[in-house]
Backbone as CSV, one residue per row, in Angstrom:
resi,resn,N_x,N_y,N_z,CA_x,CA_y,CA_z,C_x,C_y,C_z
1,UNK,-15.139,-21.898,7.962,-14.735,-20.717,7.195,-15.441,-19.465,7.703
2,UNK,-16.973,-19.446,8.056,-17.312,-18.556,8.386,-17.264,-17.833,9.674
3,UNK,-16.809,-19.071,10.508,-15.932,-18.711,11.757,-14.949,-17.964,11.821
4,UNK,-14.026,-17.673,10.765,-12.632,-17.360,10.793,-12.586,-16.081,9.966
5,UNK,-13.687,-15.835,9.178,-14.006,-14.817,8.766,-14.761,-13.766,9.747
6,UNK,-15.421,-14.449,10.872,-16.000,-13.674,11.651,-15.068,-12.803,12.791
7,UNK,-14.514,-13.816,13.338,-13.493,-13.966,13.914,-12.969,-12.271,13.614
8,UNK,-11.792,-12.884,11.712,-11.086,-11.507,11.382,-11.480,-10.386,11.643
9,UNK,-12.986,-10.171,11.459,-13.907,-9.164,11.407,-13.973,-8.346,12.893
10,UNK,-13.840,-9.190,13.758,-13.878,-8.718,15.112,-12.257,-8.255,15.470
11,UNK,-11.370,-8.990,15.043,-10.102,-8.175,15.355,-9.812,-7.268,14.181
12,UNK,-10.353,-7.049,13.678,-10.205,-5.541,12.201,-11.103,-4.694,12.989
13,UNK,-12.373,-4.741,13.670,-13.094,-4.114,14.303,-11.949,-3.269,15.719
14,UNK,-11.410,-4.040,16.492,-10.481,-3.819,17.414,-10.018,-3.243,16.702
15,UNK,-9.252,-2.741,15.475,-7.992,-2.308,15.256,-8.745,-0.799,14.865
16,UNK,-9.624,-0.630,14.317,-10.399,0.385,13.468,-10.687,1.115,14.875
17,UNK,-11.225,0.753,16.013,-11.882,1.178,17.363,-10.455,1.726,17.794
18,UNK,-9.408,1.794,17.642,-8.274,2.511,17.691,-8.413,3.544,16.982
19,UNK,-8.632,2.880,15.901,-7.897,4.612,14.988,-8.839,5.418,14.871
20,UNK,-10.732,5.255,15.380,-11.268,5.936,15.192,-10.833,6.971,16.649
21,UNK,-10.309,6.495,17.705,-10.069,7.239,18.555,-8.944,8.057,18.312
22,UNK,-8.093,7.852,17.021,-6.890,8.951,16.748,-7.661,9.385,15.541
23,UNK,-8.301,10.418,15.205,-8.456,11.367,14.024,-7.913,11.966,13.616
24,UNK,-6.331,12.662,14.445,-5.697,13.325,14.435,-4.576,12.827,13.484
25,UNK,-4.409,11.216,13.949,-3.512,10.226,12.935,-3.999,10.161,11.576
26,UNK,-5.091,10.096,11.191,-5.291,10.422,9.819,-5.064,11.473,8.986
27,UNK,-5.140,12.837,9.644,-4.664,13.989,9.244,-3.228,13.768,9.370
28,UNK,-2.410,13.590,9.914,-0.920,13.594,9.619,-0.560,12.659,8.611
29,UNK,-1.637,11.700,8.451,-0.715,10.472,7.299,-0.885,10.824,5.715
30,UNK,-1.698,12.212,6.407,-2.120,12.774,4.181,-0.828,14.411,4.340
31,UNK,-0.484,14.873,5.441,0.430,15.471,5.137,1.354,15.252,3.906
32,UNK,2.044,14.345,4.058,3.121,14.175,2.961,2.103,13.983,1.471
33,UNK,1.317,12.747,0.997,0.462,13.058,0.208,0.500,14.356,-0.524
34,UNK,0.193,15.352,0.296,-0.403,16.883,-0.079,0.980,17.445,-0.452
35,UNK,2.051,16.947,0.035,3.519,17.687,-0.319,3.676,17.438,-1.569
36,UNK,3.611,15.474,-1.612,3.959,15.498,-3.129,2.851,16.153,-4.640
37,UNK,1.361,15.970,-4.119,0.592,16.115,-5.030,1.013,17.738,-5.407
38,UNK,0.562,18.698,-4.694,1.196,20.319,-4.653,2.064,20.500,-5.057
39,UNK,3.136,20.068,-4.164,4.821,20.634,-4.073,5.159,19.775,-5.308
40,UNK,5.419,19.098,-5.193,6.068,18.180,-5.907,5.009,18.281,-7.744
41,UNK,3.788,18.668,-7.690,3.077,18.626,-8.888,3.827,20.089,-9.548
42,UNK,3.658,20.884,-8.521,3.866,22.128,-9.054,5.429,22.515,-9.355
43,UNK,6.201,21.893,-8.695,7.690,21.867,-9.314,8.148,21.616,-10.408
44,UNK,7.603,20.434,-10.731,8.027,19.168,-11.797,6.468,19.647,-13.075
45,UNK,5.781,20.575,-13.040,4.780,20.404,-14.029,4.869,20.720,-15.441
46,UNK,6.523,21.166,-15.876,6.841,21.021,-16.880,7.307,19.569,-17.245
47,UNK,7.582,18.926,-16.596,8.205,17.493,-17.121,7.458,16.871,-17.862
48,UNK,6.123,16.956,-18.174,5.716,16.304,-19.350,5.770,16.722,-20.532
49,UNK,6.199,17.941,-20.782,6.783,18.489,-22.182,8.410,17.422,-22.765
50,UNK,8.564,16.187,-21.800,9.589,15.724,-22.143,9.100,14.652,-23.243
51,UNK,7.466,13.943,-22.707,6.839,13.430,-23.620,6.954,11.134,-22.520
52,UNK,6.050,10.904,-22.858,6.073,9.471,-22.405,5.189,9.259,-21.293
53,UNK,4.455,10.493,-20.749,4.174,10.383,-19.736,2.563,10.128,-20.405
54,UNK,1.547,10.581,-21.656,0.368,9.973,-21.473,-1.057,10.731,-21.149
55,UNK,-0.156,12.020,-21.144,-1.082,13.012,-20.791,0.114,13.992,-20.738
56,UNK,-0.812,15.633,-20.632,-0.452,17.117,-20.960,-0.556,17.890,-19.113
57,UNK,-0.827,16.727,-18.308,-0.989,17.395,-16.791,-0.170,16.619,-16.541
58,UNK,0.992,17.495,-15.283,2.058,16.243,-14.676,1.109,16.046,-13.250
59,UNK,0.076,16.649,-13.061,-0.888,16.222,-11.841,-1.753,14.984,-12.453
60,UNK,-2.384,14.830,-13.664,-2.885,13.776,-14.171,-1.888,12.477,-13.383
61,UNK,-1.107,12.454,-14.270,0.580,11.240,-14.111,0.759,11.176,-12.322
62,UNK,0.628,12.272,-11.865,1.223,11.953,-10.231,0.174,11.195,-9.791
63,UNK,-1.090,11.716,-9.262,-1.907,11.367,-8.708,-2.000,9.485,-8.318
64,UNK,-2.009,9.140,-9.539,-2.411,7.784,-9.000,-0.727,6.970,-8.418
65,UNK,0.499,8.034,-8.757,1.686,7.938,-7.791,2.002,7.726,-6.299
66,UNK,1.387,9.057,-6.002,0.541,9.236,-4.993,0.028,8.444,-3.951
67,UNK,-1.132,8.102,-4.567,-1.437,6.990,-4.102,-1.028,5.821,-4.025
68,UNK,0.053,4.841,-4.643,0.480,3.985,-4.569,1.717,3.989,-3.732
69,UNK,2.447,5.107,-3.378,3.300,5.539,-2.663,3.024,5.370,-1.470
70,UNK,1.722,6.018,-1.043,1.415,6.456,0.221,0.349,5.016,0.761
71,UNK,0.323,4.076,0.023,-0.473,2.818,0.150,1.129,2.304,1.002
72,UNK,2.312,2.180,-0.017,3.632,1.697,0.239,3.528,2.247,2.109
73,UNK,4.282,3.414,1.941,4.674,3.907,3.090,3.962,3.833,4.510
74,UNK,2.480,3.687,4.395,1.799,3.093,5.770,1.179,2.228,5.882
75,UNK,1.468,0.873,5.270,1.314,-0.770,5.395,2.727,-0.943,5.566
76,UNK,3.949,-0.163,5.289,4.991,-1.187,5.553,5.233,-0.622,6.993
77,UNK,4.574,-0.080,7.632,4.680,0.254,9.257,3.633,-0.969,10.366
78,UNK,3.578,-2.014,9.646,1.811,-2.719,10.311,2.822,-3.592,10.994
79,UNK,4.014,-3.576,10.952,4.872,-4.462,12.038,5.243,-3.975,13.271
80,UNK,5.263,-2.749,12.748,5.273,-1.481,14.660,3.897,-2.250,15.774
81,UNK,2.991,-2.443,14.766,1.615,-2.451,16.023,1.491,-3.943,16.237
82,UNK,2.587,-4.630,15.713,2.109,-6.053,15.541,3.912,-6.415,17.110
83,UNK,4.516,-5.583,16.812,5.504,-5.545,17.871,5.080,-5.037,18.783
84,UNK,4.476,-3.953,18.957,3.827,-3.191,20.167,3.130,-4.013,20.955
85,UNK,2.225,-4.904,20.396,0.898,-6.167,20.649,1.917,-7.327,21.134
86,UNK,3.345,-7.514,20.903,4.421,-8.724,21.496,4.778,-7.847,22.557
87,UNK,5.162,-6.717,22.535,5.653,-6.206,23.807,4.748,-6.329,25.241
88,UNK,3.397,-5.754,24.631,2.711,-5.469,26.014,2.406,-6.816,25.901
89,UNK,2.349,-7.768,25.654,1.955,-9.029,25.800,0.157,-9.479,25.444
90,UNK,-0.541,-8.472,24.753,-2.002,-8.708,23.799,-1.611,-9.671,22.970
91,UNK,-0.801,-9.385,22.154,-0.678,-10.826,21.529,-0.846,-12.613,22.328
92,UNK,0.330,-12.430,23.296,0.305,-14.302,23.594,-0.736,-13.925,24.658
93,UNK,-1.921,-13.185,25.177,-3.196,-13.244,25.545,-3.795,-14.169,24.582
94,UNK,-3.416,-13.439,23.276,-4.763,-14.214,22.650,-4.652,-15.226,22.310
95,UNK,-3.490,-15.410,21.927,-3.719,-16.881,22.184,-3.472,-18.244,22.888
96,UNK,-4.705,-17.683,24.129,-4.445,-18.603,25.106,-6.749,-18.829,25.159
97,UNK,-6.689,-17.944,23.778,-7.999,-18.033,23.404,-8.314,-18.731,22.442
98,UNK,-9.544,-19.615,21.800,-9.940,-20.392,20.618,-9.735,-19.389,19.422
99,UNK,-9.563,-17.783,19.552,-9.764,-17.259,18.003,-8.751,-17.889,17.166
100,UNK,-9.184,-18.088,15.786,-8.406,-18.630,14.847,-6.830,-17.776,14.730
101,UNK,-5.764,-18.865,14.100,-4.570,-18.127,14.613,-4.800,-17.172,13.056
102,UNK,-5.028,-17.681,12.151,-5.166,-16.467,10.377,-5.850,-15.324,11.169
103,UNK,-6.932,-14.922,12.025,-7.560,-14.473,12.358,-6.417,-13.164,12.657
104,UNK,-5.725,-13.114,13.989,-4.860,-12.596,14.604,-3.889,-11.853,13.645
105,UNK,-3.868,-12.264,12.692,-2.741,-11.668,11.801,-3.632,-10.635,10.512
106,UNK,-4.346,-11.519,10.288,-5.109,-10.798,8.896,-6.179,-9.337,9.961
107,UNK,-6.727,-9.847,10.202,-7.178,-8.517,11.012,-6.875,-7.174,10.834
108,UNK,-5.367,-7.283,10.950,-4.041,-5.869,10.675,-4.123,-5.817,9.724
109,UNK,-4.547,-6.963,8.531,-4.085,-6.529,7.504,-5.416,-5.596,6.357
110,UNK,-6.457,-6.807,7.029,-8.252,-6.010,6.727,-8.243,-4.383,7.417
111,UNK,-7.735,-4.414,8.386,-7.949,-2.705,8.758,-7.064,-1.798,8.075
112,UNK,-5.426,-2.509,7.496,-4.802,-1.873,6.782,-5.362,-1.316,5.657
113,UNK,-6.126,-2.614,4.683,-6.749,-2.448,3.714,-7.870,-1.532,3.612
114,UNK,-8.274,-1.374,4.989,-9.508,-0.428,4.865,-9.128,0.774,4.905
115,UNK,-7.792,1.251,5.857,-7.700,2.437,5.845,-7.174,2.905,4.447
116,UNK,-6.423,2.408,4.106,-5.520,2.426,2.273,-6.487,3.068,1.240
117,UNK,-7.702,2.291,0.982,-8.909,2.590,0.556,-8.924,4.165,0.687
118,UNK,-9.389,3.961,2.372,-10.003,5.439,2.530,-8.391,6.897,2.556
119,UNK,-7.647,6.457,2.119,-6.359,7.434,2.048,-6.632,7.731,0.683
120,UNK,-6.984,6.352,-0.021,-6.782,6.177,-1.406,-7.856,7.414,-2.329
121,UNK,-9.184,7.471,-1.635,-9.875,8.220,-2.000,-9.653,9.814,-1.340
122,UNK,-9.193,9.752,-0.442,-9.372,11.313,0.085,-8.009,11.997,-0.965
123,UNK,-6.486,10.982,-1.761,-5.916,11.605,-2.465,-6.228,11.892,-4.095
124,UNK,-7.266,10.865,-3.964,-8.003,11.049,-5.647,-8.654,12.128,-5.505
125,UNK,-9.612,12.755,-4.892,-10.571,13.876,-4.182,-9.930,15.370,-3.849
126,UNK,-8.500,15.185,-3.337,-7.601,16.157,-3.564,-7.101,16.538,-4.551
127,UNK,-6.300,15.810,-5.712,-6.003,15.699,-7.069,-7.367,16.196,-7.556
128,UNK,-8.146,15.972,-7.477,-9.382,16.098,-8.577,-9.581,17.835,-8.179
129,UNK,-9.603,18.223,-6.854,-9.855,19.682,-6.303,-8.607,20.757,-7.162
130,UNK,-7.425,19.800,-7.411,-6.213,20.559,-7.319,-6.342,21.065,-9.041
131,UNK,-6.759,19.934,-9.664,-7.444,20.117,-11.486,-7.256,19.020,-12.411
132,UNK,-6.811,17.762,-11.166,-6.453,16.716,-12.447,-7.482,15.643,-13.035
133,UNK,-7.510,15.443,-13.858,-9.004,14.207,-15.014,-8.327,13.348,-15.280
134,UNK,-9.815,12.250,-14.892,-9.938,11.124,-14.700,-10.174,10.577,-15.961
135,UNK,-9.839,10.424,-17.295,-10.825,9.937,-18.320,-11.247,8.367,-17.984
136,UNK,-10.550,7.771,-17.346,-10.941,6.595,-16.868,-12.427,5.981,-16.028
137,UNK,-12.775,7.874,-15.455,-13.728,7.763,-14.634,-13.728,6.757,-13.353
138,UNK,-15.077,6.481,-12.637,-15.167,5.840,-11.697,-14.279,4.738,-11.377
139,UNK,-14.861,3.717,-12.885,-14.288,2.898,-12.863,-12.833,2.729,-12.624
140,UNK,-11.749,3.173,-12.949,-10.826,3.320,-13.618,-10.094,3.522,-12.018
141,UNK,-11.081,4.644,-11.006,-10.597,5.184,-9.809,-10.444,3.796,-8.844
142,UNK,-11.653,3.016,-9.101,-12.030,2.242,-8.082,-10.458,1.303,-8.469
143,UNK,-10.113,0.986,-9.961,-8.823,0.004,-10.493,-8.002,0.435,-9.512
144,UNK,-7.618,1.598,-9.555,-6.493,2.215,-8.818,-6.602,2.065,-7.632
145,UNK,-7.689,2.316,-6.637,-7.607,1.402,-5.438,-7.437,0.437,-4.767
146,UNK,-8.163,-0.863,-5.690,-7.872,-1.720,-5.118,-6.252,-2.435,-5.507
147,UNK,-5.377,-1.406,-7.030,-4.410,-1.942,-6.905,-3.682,-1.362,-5.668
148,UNK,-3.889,0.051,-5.059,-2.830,0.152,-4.357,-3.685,-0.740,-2.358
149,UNK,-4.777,-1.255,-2.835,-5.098,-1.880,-1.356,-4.495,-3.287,-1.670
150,UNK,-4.507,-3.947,-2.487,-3.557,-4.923,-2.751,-1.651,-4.789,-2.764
151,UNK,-1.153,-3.707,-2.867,0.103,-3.354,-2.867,0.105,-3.445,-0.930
152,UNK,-0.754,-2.457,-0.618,-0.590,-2.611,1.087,-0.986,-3.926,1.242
153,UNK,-1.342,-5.005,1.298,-1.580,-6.343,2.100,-0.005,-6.764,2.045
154,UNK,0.470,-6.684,0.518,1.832,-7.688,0.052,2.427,-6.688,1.426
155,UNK,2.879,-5.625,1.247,3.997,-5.167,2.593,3.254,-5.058,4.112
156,UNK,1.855,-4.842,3.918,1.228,-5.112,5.685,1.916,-6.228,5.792
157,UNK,1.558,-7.217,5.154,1.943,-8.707,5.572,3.193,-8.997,5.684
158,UNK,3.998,-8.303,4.800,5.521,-8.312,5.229,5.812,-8.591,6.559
159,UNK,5.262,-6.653,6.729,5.918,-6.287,7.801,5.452,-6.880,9.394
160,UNK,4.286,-7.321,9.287,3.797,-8.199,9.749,4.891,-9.513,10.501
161,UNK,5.014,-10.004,9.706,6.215,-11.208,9.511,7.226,-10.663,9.882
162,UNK,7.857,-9.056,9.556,9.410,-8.858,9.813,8.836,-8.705,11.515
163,UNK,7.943,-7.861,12.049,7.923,-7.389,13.416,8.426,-8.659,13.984
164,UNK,7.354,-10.145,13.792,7.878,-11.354,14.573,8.595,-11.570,14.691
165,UNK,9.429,-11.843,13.258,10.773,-12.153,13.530,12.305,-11.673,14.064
166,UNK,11.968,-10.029,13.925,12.962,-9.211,14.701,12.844,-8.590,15.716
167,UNK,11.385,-8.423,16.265,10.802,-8.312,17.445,11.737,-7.342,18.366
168,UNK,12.750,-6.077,17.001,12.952,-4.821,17.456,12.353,-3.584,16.603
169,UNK,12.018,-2.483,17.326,11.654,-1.640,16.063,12.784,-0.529,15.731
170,UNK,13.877,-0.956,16.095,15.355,-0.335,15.303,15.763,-0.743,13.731
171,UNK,15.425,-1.939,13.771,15.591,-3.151,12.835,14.130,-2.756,11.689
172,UNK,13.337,-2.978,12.159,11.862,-2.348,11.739,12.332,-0.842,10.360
173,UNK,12.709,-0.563,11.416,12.393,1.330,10.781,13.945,0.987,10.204
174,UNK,14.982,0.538,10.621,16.487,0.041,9.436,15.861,-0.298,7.879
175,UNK,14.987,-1.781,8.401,14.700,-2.219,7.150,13.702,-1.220,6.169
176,UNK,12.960,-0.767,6.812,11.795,0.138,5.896,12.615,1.120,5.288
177,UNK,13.590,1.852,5.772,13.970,3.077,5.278,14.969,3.112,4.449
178,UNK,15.566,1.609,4.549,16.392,1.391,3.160,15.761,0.713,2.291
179,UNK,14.405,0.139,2.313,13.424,-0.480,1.181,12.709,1.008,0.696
180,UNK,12.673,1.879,1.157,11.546,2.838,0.787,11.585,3.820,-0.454
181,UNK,12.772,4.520,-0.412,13.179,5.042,-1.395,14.020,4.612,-2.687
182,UNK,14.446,2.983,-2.579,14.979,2.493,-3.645,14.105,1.985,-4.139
183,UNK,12.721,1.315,-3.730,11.646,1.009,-3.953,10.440,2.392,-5.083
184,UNK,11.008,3.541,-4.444,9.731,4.427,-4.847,10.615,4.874,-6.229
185,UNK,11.707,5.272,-6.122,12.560,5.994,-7.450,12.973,5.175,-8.333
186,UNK,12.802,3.404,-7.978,13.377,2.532,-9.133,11.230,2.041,-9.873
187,UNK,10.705,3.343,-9.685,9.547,3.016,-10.382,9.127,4.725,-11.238
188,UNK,7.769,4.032,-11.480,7.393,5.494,-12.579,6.477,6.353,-11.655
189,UNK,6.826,6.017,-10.433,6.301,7.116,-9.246,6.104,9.019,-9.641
190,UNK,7.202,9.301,-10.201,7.490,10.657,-10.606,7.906,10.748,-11.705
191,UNK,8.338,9.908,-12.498,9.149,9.876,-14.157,8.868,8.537,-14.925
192,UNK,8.204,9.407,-15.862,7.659,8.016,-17.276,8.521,7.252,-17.462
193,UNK,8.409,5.864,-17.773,9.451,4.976,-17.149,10.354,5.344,-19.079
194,UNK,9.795,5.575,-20.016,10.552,6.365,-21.217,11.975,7.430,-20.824
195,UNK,11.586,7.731,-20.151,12.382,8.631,-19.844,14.126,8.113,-18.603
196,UNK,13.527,6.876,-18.158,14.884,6.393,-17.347,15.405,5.422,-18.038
197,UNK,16.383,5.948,-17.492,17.690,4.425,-17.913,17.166,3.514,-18.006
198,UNK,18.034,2.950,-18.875,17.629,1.079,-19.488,17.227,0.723,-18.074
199,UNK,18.277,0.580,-17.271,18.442,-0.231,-16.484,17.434,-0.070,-15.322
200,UNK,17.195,1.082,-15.141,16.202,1.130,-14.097,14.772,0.905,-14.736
201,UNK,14.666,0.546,-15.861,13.238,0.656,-16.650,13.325,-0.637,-16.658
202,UNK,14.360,-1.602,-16.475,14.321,-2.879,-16.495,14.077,-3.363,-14.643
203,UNK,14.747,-2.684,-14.200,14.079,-2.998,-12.292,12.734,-2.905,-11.809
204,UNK,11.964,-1.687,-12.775,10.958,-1.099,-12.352,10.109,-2.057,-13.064
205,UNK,10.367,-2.952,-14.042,9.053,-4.052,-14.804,9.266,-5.017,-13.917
206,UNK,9.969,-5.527,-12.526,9.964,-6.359,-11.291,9.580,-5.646,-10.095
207,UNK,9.211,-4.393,-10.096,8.612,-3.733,-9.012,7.531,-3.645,-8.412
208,UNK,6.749,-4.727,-7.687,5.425,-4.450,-7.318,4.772,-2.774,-7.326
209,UNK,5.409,-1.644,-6.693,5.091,-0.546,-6.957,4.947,-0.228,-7.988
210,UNK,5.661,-0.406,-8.932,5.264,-0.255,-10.357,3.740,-0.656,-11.026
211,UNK,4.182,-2.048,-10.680,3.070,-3.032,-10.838,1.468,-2.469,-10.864
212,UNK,1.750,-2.019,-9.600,0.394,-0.977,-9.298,-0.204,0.629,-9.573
213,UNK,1.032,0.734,-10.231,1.144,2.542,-10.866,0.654,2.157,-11.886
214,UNK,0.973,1.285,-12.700,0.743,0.905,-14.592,-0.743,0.387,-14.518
215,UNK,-1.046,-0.504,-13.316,-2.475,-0.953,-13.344,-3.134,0.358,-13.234
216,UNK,-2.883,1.157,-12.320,-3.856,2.165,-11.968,-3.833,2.855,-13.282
217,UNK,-2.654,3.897,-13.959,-2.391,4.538,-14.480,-3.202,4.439,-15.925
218,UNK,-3.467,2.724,-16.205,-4.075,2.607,-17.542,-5.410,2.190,-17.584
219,UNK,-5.884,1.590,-15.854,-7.401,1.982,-16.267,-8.191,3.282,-15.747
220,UNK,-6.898,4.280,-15.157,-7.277,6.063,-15.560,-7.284,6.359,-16.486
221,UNK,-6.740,6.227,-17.869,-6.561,6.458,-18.859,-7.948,6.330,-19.352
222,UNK,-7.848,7.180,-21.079,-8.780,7.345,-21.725,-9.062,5.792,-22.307
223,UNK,-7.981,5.418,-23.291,-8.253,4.240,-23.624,-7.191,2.819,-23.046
224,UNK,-7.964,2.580,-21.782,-7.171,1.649,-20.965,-7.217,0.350,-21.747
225,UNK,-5.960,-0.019,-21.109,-5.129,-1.421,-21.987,-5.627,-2.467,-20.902
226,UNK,-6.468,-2.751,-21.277,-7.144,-4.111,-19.671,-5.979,-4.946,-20.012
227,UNK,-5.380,-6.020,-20.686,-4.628,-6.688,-20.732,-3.305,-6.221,-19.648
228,UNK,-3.310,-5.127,-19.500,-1.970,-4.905,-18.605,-2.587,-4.437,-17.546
229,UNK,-3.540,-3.921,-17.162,-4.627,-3.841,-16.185,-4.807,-5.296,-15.381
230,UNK,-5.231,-6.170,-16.088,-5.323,-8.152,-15.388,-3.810,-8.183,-15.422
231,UNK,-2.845,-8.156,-15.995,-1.836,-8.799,-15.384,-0.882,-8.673,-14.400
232,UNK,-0.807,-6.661,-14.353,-0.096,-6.219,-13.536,-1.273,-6.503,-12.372
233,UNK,-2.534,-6.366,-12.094,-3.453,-6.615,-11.183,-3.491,-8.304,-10.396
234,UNK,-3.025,-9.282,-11.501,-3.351,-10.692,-11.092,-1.609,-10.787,-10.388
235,UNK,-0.260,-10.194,-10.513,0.560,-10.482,-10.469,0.189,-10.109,-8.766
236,UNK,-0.095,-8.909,-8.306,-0.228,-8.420,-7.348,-1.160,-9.527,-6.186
237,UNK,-2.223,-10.130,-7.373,-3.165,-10.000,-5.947,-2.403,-11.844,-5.848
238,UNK,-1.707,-12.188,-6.241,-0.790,-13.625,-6.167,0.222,-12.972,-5.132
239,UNK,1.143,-12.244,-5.070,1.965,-11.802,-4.353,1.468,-11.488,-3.106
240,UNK,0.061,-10.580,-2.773,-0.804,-10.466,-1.828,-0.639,-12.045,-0.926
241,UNK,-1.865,-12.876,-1.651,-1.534,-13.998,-0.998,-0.405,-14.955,-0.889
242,UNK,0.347,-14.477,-1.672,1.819,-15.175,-0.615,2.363,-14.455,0.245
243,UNK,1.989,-13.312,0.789,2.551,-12.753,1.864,1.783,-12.681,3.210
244,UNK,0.343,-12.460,2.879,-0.597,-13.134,3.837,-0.094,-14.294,4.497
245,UNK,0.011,-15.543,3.687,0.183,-17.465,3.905,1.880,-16.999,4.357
246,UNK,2.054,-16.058,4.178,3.628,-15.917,4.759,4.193,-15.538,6.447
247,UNK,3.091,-14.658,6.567,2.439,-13.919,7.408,2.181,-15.190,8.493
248,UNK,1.048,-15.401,7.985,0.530,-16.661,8.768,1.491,-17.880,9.386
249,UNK,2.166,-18.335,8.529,3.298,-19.527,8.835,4.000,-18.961,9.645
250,UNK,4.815,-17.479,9.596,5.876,-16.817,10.721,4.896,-16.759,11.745
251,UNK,3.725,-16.095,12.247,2.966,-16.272,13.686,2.717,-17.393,14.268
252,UNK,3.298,-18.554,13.356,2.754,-20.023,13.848,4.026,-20.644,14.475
253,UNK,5.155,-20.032,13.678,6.444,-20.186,14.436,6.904,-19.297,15.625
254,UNK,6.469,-17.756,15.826,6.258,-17.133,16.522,5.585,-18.035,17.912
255,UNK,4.312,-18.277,17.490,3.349,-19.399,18.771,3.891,-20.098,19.363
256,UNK,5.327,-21.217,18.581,5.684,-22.310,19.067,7.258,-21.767,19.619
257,UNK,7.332,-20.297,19.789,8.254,-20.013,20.190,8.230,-19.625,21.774
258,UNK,7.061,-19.177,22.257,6.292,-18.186,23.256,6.057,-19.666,24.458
């Protein structure tokens, strides 16, 4: 075990030794972030006079949106670098090496998780500059992270799995861009789920994105509901590891394909 943990550690290390050499990539991936928190706060900041939303700031309500959005939108890209790594042929290098095969896959998904984190805080830190409160405090911030670093593993790992198996990135960026926005608007991303149709208020209680807005959203809150905090949180981090072990089984069929 502690082999394979070490192992991960060294290919999450590889992946991080990339992106510390793009700094520039981190600044473009909070662009949009800053559109919706701003643009999008300051458009819509009457909409909580409609009522359901839980608070008197529609920047309160976005923020931890925000973040679960922008967790969504750059983990479900971890199949680009996992195709890129089949193209130039780094991948079947490695394994023509002892590293563990979980190793090879989770790696992408530990550096995903790390960067998510650190997105996760630089949009709480913005929100907080812009005027929105936390009554949840620390605690409450840290909930909201690790639900939306758990939301990125379930689609890193996806996408993970889709790169192998379609091993085009036409197909890649097809599938993401028709999951992305039926995914973000059939949740309470931008509108108290009070406020939508039956029917989409009934899609959005099967929405992992959701899942992770309501966790975050209520241990920000003043008086958070832990009961929906553990469940929308335990539903996630179960889904997590079936997409990981999902992950894993497609690179093993991938292996015996090569």
């Amino acid at each position: 075990m502690s082999t394979a943990v070490s192992q991960t550690w060294y290919m999450t290390q590889r992946q991080l030794m990339v992106f510390a050499r793009q700094p520039a990539y981190a600044v473009v991936t909070l662009i949009q972030p800053v559109i919706w928190l701003f643009l999008f706060g300051s458009l819509f900041r009457k909409v909580v006079e409609l009522g359901g939303f839980g608070t008197t700031s529609y920047l309160d309500y976005l923020v931890p949106g925000v973040v679960v959005m922008s967790a969504l939108s750059s983990n479900m890209w971890a199949g680009m670098s996992t195709l890129d790594e089949i193209q130039r042929g780094t991948l079947n290098r490695f394994l023509t090496t002892p590293v563990s095969r979980a190793a090879l896959m989770n790696g992408n998904v530990v550096h995903n998780a790390l960067t998510t984190a650190l997105q996760s805080v630089i949009i709480v830190l913005l929100g907080l500059l812009g005027g929105a409160d936390y009554p949840g405090g620390a605690a409450g911030v840290t909930i909201l992270i690790i639900a939306a670093v758990l939301l990125g593993t379930v689609f890193g790992a996806l996408s993970n799995a889709l790169g192998m198996l379609v091993r085009e990135r036409e197909s890649i960026i097809g599938i993401n861009t028709f999951l992305l926005l039926p995914l973000t608007f059939l949740s309470s991303a931008f509108m108290a789920t009070s406020q939508m149709p039956s029917w989409m208020r009934h899609i959005a209680d099967f929405n992992p994105l959701n899942w992770a807005m309501v966790a975050g959203r209520s241990a920000m809150s003043e008086h958070p509901d832990w009961g929906v905090v553990a469940g929308r949180g335990g539903a996630l981090l179960v889904l997590a590891v079936v997409a990981v072990w999902l992950s894993i089984r497609t690179f093993r069929s991938y292996q015996r394909s090569v």
